[in-house]
N, C-alpha and C positions, 0 to 999 in steps of 0.2 A: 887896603884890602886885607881881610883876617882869613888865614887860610887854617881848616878846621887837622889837625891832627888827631884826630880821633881812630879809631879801631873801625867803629863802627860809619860806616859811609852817610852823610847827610841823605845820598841819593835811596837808601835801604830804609832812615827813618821816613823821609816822605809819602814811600810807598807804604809803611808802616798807617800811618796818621790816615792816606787816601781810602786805604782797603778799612780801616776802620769806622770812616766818615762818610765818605763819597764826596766832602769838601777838595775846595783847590790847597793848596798848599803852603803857607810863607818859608821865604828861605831861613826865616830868623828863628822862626818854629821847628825847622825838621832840624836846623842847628842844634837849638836848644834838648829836644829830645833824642836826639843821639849821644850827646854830652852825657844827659842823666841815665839814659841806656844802661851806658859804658861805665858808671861810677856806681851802677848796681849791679852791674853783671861784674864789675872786679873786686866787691864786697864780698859778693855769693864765690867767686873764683878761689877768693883768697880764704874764706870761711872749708869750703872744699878741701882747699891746698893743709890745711890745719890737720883736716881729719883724714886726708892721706898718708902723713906722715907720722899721726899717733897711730895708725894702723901697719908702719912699718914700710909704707910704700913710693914709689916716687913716681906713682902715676896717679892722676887723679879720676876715678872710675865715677859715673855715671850715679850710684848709688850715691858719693858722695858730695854730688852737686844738690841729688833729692835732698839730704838730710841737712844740709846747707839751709836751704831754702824752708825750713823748718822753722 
């Protein structure tokens, strides 16, 4: 048994996949996209975390998730 350590909950991408589909769900699938979720959402985190701290700061503010994601 693999147990998912992820951030992001298998149970959250499922509902992700359903409300975008209206398909049933595999478990191997809402596995799989929570995984890739979470290794683009800690790109963008970490891209963020960059331009916080060239702007002086140790919070990472909203505008610089936008600019991130740029």
């Amino acid at each position: 048994m693999v147990i998912n350590m992820a951030e992001i909950p298998n149970a959250a991408a499922d509902r992700v996949i359903r409300n975008a589909t209206g398909l049933r769900v595999g478990a191997d699938a809402a596995e799989l996209l929570a995984e890739e979720l979470e290794a683009i959402g800690r790109e963008i985190a970490e891209e963020a975390g960059k331009l916080a701290r060239h702007a002086g700061r140790k919070t990472v503010k909203a505008s610089d998730i936008k600019l991130a994601l740029r």
